[in-house]
C-alpha positions in Angstrom: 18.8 -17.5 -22.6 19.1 -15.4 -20.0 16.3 -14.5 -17.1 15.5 -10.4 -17.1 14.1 -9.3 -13.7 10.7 -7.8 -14.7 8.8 -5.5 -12.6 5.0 -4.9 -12.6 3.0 -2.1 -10.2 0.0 -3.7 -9.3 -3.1 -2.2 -6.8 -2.5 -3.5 -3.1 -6.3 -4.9 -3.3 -4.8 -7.2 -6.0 -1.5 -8.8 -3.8 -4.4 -11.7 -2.6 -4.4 -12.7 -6.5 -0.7 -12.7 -6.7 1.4 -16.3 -6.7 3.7 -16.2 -3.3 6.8 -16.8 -5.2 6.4 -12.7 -6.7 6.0 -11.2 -3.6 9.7 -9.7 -2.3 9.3 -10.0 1.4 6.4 -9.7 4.2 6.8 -6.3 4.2 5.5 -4.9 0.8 6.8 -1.3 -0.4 3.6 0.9 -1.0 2.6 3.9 -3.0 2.8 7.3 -0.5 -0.9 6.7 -0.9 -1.0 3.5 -0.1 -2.7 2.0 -2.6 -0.1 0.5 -4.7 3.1 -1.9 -4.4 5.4 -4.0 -6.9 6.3 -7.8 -7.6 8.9 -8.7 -9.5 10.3 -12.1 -11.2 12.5 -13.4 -13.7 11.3 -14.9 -17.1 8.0 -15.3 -18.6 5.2 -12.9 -17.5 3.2 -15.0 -14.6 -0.3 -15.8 -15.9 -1.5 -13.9 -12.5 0.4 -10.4 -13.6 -1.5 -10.9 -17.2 -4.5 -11.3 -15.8 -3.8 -7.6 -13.9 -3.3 -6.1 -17.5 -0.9 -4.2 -15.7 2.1 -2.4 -17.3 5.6 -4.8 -17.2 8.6 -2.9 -16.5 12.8 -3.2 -16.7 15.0 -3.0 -13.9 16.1 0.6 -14.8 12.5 1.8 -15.1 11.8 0.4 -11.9 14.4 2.1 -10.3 13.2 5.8 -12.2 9.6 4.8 -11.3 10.2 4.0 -7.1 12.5 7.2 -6.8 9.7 9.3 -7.9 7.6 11.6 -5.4 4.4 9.0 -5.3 6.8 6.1 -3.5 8.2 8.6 -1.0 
């Protein structure tokens, strides 16, 4: 089977909670407000992203979702 990238928008308070291997770079991309970023991953949903009972996203969502106005 193959891996889909998979895409979840999490709170930056929450990145501490967050397994390494998730997090794209040093350098996290952040809402205009600043108050949230994304990780992303192939597979299963990591066990710290279902603990966020955030939304999951595809890799076309993603891309509608980061060229909106709010991650200018």
């Amino acid at each position: 089977m193959e891996d889909i990238r998979r895409y979840a928008i999490i709170e930056l308070k929450d990145i501490v909670n967050i397994d390494n291997e998730l997090i794209q770079s040093r350098s996290l991309r952040v809402t205009a407000d600043g108050k949230k970023t994304y990780v992303t991953w192939n597979g299963d949903t990591p066990e710290c992203i279902s603990a966020l009972g955030v939304d999951i996203y595809g890799h076309n969502e993603m891309l509608n979702i980061l060229g909106s106005l709010e991650w200018c």
